[in-house]
ROVOGU-342333 format. One record per residue (C-alpha): residue in three letters; z, y, x. Coordinates in steps of 0.02 Angstrom, whole numbers, padded with zeros to 5 digits, m for minus. Layout:
N
@rolum Ala, zz Z, yy Y, xx X
...
END
This chain:
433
@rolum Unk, zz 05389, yy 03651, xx 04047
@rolum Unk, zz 05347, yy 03760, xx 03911
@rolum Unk, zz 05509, yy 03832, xx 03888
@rolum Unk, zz 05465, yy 03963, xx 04046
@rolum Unk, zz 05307, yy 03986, xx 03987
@rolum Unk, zz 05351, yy 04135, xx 03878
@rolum Unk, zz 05204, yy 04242, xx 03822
@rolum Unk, zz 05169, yy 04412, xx 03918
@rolum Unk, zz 05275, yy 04348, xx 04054
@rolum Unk, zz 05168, yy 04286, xx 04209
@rolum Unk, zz 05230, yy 04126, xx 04265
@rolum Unk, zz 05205, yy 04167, xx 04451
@rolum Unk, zz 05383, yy 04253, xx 04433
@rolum Unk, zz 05445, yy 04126, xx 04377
@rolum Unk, zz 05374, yy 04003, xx 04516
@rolum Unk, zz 05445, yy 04170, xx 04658
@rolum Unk, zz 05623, yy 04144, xx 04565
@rolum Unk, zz 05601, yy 03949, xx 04598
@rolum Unk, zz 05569, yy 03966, xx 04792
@rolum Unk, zz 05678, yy 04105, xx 04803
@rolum Unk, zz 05806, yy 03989, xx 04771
@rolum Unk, zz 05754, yy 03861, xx 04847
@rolum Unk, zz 05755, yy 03955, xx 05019
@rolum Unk, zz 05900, yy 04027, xx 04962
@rolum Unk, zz 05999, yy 03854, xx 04965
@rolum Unk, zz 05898, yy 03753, xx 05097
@rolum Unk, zz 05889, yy 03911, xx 05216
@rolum Unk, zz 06083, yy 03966, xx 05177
@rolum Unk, zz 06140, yy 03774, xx 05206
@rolum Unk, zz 06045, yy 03767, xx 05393
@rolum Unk, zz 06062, yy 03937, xx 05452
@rolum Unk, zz 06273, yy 03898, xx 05426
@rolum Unk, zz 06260, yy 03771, xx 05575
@rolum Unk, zz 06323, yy 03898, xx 05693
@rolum Unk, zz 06485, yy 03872, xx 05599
@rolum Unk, zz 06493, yy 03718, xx 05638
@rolum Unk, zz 06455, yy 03733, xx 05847
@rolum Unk, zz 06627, yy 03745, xx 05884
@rolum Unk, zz 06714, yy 03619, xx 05768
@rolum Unk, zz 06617, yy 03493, xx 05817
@rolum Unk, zz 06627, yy 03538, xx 06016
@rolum Unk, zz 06798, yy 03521, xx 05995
@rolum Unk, zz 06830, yy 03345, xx 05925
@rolum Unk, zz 06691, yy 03263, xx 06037
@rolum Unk, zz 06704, yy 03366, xx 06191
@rolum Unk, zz 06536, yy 03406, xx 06187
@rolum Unk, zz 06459, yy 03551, xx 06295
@rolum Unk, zz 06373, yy 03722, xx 06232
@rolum Unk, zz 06220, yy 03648, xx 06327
@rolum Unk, zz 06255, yy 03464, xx 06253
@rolum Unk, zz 06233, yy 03529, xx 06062
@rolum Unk, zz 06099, yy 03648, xx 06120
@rolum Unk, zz 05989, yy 03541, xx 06175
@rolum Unk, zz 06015, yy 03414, xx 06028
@rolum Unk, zz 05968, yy 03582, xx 05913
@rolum Unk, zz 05820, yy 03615, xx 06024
@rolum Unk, zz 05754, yy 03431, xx 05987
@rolum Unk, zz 05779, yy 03482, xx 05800
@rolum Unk, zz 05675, yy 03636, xx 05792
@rolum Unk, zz 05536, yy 03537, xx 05923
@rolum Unk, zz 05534, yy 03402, xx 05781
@rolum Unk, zz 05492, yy 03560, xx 05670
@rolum Unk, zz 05374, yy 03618, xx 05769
@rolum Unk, zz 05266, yy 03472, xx 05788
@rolum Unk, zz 05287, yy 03442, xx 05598
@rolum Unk, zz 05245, yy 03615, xx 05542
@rolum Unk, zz 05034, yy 03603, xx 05552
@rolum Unk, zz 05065, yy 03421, xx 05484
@rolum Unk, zz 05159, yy 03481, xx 05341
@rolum Unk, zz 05016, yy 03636, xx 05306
@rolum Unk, zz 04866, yy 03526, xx 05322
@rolum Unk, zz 04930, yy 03420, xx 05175
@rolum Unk, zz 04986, yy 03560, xx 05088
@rolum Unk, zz 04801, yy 03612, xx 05107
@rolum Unk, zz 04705, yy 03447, xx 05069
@rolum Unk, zz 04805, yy 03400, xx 04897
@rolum Unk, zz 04785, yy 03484, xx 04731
@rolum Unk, zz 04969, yy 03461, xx 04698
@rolum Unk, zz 05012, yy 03499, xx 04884
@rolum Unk, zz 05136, yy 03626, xx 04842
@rolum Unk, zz 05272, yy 03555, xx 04718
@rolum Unk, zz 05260, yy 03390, xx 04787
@rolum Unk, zz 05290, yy 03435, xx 04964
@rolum Unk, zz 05440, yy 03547, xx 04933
@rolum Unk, zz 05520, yy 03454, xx 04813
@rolum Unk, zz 05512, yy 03295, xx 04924
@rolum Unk, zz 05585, yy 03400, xx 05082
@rolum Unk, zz 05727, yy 03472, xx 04980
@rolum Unk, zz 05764, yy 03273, xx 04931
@rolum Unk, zz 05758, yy 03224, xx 05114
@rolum Unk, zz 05852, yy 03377, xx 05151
@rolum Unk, zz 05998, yy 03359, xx 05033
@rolum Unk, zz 06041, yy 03170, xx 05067
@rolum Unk, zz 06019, yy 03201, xx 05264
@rolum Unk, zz 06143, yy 03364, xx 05268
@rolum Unk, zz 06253, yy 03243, xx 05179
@rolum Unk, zz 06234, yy 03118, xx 05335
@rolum Unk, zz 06295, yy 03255, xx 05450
@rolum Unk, zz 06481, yy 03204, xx 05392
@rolum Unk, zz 06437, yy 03024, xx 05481
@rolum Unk, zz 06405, yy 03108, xx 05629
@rolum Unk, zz 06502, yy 03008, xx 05793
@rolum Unk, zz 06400, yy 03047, xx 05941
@rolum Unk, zz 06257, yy 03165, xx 06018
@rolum Unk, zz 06118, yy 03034, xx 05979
@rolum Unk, zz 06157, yy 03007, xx 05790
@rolum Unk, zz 06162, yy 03227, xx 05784
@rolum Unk, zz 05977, yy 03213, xx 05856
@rolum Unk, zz 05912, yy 03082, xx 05734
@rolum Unk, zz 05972, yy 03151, xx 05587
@rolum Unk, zz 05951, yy 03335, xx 05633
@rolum Unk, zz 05835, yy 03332, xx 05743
@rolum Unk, zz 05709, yy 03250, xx 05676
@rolum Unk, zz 05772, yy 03209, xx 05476
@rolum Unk, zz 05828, yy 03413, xx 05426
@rolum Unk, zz 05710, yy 03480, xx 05533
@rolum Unk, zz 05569, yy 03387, xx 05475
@rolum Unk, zz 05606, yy 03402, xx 05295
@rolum Unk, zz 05643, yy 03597, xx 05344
@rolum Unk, zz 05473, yy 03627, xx 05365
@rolum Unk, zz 05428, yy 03552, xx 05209
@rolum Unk, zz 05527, yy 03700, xx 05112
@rolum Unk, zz 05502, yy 03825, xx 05223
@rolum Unk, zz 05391, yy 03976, xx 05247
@rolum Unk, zz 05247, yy 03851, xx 05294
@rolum Unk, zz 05222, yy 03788, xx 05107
@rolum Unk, zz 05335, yy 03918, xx 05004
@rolum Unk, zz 05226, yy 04069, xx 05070
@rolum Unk, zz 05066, yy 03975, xx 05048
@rolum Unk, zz 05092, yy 03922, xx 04880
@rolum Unk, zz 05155, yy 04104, xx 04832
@rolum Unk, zz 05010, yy 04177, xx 04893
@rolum Unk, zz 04911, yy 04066, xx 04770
@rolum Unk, zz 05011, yy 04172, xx 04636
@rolum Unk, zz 04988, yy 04348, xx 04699
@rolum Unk, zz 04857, yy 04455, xx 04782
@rolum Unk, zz 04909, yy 04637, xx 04721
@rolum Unk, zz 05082, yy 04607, xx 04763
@rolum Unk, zz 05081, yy 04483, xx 04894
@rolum Unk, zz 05173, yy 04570, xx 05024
@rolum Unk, zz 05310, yy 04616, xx 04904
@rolum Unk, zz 05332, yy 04427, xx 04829
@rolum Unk, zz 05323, yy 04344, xx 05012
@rolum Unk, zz 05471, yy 04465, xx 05064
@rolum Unk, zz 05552, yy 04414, xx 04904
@rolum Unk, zz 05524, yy 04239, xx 04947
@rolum Unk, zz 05601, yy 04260, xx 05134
@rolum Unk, zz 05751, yy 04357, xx 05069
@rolum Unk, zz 05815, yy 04200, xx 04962
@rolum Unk, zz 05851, yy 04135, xx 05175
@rolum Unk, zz 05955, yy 04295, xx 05209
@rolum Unk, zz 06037, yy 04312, xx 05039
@rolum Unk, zz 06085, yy 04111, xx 05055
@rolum Unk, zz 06141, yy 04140, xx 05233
@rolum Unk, zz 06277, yy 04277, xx 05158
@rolum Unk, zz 06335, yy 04174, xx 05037
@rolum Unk, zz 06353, yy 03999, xx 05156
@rolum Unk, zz 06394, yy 04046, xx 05308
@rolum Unk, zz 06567, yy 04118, xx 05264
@rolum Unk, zz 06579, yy 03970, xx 05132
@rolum Unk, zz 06531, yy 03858, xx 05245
@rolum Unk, zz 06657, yy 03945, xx 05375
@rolum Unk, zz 06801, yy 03926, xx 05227
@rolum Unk, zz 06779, yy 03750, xx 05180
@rolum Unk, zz 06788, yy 03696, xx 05360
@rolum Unk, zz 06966, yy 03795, xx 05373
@rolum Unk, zz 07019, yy 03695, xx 05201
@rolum Unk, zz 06946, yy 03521, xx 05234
@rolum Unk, zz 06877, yy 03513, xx 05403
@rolum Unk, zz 06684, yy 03504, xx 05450
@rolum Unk, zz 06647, yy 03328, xx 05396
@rolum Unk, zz 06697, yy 03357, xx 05186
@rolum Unk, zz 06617, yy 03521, xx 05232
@rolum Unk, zz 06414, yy 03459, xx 05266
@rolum Unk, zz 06451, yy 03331, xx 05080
@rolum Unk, zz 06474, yy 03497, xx 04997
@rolum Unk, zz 06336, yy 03556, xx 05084
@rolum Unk, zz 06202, yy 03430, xx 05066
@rolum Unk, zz 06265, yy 03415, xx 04856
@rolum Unk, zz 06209, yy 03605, xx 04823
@rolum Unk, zz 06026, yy 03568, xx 04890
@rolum Unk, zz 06028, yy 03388, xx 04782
@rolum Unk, zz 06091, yy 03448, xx 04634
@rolum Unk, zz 06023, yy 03634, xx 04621
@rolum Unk, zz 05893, yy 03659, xx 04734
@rolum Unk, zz 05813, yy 03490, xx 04712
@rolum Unk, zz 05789, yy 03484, xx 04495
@rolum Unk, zz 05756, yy 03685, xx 04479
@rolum Unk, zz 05595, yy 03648, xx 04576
@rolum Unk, zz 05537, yy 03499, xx 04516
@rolum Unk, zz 05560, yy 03569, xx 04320
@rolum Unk, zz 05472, yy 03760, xx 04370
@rolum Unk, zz 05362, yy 03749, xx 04505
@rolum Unk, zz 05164, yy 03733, xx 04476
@rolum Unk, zz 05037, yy 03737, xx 04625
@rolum Unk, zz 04900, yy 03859, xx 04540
@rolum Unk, zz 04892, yy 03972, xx 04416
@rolum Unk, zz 04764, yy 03873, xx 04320
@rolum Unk, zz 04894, yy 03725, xx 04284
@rolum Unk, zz 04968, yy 03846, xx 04159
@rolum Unk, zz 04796, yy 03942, xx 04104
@rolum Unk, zz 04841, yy 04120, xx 04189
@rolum Unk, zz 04703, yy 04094, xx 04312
@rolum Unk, zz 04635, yy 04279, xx 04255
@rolum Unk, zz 04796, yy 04355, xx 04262
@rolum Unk, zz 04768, yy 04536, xx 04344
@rolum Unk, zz 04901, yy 04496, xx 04453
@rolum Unk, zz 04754, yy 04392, xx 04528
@rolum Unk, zz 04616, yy 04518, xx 04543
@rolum Unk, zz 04564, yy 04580, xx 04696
@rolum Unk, zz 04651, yy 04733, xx 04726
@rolum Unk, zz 04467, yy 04822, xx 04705
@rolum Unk, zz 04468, yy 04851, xx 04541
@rolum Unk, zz 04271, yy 04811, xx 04551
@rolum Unk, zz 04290, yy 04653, xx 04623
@rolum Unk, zz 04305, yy 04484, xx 04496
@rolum Unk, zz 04373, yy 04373, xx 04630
@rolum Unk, zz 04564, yy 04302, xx 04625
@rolum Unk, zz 04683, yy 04230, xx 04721
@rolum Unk, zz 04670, yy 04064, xx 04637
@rolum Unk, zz 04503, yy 04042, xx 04664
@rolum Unk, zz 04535, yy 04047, xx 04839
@rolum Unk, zz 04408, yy 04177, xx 04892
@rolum Unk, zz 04432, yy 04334, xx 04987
@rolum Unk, zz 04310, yy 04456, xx 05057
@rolum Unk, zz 04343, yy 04416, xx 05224
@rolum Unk, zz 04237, yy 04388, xx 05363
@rolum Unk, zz 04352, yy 04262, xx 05416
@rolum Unk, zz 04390, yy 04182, xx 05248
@rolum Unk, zz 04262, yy 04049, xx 05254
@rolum Unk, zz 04238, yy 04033, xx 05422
@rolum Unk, zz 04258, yy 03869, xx 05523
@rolum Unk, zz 04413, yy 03816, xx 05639
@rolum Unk, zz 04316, yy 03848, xx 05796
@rolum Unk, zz 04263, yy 04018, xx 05730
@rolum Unk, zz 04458, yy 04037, xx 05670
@rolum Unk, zz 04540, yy 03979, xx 05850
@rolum Unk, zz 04421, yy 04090, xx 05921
@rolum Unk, zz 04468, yy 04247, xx 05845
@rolum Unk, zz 04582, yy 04365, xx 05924
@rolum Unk, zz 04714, yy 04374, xx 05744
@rolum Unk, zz 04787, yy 04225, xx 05742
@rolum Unk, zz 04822, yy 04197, xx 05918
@rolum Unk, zz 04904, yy 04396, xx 05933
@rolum Unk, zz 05001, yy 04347, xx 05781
@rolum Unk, zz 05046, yy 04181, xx 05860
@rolum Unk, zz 05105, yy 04252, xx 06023
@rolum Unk, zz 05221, yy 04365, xx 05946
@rolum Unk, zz 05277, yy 04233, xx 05804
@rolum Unk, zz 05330, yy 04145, xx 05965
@rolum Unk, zz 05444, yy 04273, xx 06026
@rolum Unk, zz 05517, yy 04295, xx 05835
@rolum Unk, zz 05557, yy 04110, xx 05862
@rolum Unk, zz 05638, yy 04160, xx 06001
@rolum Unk, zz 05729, yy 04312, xx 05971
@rolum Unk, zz 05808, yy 04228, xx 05788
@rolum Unk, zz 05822, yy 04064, xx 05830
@rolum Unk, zz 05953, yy 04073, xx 05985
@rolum Unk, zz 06042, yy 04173, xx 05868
@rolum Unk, zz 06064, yy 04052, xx 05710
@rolum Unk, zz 06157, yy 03936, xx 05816
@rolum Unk, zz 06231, yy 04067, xx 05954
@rolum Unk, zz 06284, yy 04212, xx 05853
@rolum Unk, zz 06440, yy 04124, xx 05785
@rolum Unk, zz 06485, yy 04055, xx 05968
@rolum Unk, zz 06459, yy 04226, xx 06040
@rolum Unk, zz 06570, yy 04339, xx 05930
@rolum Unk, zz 06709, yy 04203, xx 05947
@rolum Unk, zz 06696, yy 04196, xx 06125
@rolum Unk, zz 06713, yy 04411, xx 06110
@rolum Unk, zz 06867, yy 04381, xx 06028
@rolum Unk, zz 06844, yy 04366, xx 05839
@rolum Unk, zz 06912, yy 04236, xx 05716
@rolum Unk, zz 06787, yy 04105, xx 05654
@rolum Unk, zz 06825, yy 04183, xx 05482
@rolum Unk, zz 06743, yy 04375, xx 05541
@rolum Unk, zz 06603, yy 04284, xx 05639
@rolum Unk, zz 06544, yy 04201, xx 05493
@rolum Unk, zz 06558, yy 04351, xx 05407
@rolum Unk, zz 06465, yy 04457, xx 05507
@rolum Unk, zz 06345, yy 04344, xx 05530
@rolum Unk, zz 06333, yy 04352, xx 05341
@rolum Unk, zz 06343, yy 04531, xx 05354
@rolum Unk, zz 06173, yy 04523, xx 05444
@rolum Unk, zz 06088, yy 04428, xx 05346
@rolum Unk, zz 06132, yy 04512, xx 05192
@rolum Unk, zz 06065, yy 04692, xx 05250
@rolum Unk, zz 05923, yy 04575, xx 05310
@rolum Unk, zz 05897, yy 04543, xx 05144
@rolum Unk, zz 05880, yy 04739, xx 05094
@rolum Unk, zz 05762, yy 04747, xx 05241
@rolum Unk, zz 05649, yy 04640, xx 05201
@rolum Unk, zz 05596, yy 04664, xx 05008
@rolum Unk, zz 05605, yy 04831, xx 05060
@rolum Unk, zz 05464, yy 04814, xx 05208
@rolum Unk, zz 05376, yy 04704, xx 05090
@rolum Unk, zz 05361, yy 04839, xx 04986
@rolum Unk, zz 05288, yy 04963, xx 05084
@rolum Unk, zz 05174, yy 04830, xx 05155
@rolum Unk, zz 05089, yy 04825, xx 04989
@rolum Unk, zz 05035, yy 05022, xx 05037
@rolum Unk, zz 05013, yy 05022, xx 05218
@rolum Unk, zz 04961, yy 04921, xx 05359
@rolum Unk, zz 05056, yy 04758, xx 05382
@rolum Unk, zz 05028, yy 04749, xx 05579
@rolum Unk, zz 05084, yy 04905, xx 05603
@rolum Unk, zz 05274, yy 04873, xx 05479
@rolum Unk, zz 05255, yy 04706, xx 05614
@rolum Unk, zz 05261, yy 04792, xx 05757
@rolum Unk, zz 05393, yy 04909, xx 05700
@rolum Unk, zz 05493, yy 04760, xx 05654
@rolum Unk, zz 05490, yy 04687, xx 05825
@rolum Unk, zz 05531, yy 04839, xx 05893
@rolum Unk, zz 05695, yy 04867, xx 05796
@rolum Unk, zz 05752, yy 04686, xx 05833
@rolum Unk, zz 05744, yy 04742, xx 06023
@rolum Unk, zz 05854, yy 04901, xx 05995
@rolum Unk, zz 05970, yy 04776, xx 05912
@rolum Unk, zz 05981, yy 04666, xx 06080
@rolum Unk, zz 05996, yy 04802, xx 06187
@rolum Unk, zz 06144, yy 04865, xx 06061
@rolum Unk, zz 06242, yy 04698, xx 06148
@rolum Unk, zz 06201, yy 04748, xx 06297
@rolum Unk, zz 06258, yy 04929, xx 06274
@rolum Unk, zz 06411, yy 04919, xx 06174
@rolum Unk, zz 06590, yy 04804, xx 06209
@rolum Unk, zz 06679, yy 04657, xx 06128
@rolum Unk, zz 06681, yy 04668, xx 05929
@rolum Unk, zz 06593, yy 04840, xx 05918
@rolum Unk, zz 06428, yy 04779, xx 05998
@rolum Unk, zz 06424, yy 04608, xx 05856
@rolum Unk, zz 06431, yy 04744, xx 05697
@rolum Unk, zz 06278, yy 04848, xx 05758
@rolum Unk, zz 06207, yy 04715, xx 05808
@rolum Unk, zz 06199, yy 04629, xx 05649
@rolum Unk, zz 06176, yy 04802, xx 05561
@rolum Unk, zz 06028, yy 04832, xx 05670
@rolum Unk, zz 05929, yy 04693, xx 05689
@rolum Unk, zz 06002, yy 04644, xx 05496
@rolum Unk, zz 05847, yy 04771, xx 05473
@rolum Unk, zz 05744, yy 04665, xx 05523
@rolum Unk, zz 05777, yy 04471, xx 05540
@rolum Unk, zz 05661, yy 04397, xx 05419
@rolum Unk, zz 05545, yy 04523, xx 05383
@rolum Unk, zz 05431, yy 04468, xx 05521
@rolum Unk, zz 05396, yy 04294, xx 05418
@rolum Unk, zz 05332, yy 04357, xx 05262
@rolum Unk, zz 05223, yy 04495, xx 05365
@rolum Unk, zz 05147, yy 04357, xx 05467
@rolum Unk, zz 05108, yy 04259, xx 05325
@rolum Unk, zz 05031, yy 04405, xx 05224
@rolum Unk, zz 04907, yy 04485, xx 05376
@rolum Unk, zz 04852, yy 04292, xx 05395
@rolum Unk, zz 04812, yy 04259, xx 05196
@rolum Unk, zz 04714, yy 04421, xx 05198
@rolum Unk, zz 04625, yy 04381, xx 05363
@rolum Unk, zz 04582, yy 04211, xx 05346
@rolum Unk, zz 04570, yy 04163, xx 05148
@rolum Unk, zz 04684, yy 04049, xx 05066
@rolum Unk, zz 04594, yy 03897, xx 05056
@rolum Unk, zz 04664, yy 03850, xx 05259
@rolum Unk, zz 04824, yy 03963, xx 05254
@rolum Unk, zz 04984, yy 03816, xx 05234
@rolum Unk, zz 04863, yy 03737, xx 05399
@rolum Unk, zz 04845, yy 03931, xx 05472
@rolum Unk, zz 05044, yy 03973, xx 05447
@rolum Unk, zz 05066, yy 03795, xx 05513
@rolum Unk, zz 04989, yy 03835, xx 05676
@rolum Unk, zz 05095, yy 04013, xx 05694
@rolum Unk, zz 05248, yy 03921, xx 05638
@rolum Unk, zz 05224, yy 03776, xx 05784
@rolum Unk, zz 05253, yy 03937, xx 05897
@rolum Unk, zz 05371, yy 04004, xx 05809
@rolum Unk, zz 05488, yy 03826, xx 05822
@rolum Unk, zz 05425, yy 03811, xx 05990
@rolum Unk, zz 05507, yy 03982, xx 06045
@rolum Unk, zz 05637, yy 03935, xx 05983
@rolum Unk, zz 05669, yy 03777, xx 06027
@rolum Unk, zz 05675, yy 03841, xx 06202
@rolum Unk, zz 05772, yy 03975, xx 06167
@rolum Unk, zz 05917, yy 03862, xx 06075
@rolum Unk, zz 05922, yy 03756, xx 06251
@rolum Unk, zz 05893, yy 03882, xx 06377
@rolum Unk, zz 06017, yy 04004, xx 06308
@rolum Unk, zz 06159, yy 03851, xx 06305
@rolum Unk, zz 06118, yy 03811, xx 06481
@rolum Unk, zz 06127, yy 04014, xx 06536
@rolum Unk, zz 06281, yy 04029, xx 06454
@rolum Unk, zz 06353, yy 03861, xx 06546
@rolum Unk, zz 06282, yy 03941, xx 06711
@rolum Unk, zz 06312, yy 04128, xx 06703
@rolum Unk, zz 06485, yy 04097, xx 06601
@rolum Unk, zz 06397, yy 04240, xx 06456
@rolum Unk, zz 06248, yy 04271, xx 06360
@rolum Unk, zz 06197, yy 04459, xx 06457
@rolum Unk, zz 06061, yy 04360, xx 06535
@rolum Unk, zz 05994, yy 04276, xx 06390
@rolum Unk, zz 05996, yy 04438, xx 06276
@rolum Unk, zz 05896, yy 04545, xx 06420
@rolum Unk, zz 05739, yy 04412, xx 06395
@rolum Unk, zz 05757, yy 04432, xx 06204
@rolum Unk, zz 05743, yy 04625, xx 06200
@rolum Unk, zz 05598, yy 04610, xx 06348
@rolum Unk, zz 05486, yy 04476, xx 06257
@rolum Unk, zz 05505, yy 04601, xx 06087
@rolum Unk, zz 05417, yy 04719, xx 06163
@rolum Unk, zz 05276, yy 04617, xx 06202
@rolum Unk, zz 05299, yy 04551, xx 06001
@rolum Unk, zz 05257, yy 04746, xx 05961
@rolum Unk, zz 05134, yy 04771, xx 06083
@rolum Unk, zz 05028, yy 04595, xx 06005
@rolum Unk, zz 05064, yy 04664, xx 05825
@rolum Unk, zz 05003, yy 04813, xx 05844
@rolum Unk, zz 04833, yy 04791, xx 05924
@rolum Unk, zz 04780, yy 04642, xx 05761
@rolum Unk, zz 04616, yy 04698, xx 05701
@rolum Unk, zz 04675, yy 04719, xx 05530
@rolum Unk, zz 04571, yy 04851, xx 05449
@rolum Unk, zz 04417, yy 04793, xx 05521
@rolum Unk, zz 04455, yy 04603, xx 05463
@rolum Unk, zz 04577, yy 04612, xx 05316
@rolum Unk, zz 04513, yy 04569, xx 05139
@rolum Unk, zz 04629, yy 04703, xx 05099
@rolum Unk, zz 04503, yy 04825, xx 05182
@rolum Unk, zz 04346, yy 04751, xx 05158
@rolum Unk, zz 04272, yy 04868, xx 05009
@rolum Unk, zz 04340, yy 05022, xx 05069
@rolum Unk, zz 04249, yy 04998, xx 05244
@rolum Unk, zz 04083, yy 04921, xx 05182
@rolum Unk, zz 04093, yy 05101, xx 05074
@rolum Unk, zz 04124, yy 05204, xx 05208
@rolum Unk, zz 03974, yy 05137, xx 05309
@rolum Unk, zz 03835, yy 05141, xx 05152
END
């Protein structure tokens, strides 16, 4: 629409304010179903382990859809706006058919497989590959922006989501829901989104440049300087990158995941209100949000694996924080802690991949990393639930967490990123002439 196309004002912002939302509403909306563990365990007797597991089919559905989802995003021109704005459709009337909810099975089909599925669809798979089609200078900065819309969403719903249940119970509570993805979410992106740069004629925007100043190529031409940018998926699945960042992506899947739906659950069981556990649950997510722009910042100046690895390694402290401190003290530095660092991991993931391999495979590339990612935590969701059920607390569950982290920084650390980022590429073909 021409009204956002205001002169001197690059319309990639204006496409970063669109997702941000999005994520901000779609991400809010399914990161509150912790809030609703307990409500619904109580009117159908269900088990910790019963909903677990029907969560844990959910984020396997979003697993298996996630390389799905990027390899159309990659092979249509209008891949972007037509995937997410289809998702948040599918998403909006299917939250809605949470409130019809009567048994385990019915949960499965329409979470498991309908929110989680249509999840993917506006989620970091497409958002952060269509973003990066908008910025190369400040990619790491507008990915981070992008991821913060889940954290700042999470603030806002979870204690919403937490009050509305108090007021009209849990089943008025998901219509509510599901209307604020179809009726704000939904039209903002179909009116503003646009999959390149060139569909509004800013396809030489400097924003776009390589961040040589020497160099003509741009980010919407799809070209990098990589030696891994053009290269073919046997050359890509062999190379060491994607399967380091893949590794640890599954133990971020891991280490966030359990907590979505187990946070909540856990500070109630250590004696706080639902009211506070939503809140501090929103309390983590919202420094998450600081955390995040703020490390995409810097990753703009400094090596991305090494912010990664750092990441990871905070998000440990925070589990062993748990372990270390009692009852309500041990929830606030948690969330204060690893609130540092929730999200931050996504849009660093994405960012070392688009300037390793190109952008012409990355919504297929993130796709593969995210299929760990869900697949970490779809075990986590379960196996955590069936801990708790056998150990009678989550000590056991939280000690694997803040072990596998370790390994997350240890994988992180040791990408090749200098020697294979486009980010690099000039500088070292400089320093060996």
């Amino acid at each position: 629409m021409r009204i956002f196309q205001i002169k001197h004002i690059y319309y990639g912002w204006f496409v970063l304010a669109a997702c941000f939302f999005a994520t901000l509403i779609s991400g809010g909306v399914r990161s509150s179903f912790g809030v609703f563990v307990i409500p619904m365990e109580q009117e159908f007797n269900w088990t910790r382990d019963t909903i677990s597991f029907a969560l844990a089919i959910g984020v396997f559905c979003n697993a298996v859809s996630t390389p799905i989802i990027g390899w159309i995003y990659d092979s249509r021109p209008d891949g972007g706006k037509t995937v997410i704005t289809l998702s948040l459709l599918v998403l909006g009337a299917a939250t809605i058919l949470l409130s019809l909810t009567s048994n385990i099975v019915f949960l499965i089909v329409v979470y498991g497989f309908l929110i989680s599925t249509a999840g993917t669809g506006v989620g970091f798979v497409t958002i952060h590959a269509l973003i990066a089609r908008w910025f190369n200078r400040k990619r790491g900065f507008a990915l981070s922006v992008s991821s913060a819309g889940v954290s700042v969403g999470s603030v806002l719903f979870a204690p919403f989501a937490s009050y509305l249940i108090l007021l009209s119970g849990w089943r008025f509570s998901w219509v509510i829901l599901g209307a604020f993805i179809l009726f704000l979410a939904f039209p903002l992106a179909l009116i503003i989104l646009r999959n390149n740069p060139k569909d509004v004629n800013q396809q030489d925007h400097p924003e776009l440049k390589s961040i040589d100043a020497q160099s003509t190529t741009t980010a919407s031409e799809f070209k990098t300087s990589s030696t891994l940018s053009n290269a073919s998926w046997k050359q890509i699945l062999k190379s060491l990158p994607i399967w380091q960042l893949s590794i640890a992506y599954f133990v971020c899947g891991t280490t966030t995941t359990m907590m979505a739906v187990h946070y909540v659950p856990f500070a109630i069981d250590r004696g706080m209100n639902p009211g506070n556990a939503a809140l501090a649950f929103g309390f983590m997510m919202g420094i998450n949000g600081l955390g995040v722009v703020m490390i995409g910042f810097f990753s703009d100046f400094m090596q991305r694996k090494n912010l990664l690895a750092i990441t990871y390694s905070v998000r440990g402290l925070a589990y062993g924080s748990l372990l270390v401190f009692d009852e309500i003290l041990g929830i606030w530095v948690f969330a204060f802690v690893a609130g540092l660092s929730w999200i931050a991991s996504a849009s660093l993931t994405s960012s070392i991949a688009a300037d390793i391999y190109g952008l012409k495979k990355m919504g297929t590339i993130v796709g593969i990393m995210t299929f760990s990612h869900q697949i970490g935590g779809a075990i986590a969701i379960y196996l955590t639930g069936f801990l708790f059920e056998k150990t009678g607390g989550y000590e056991f569950p939280f000690t694997i967490a803040g072990s596998l982290l370790i390994l997350a920084a240890l994988f992180s650390v040791t990408v090749s990123e200098r020697k294979l980022s486009e980010r690099y590429q000039k500088n070292l073909s400089a320093e060996m002439s």
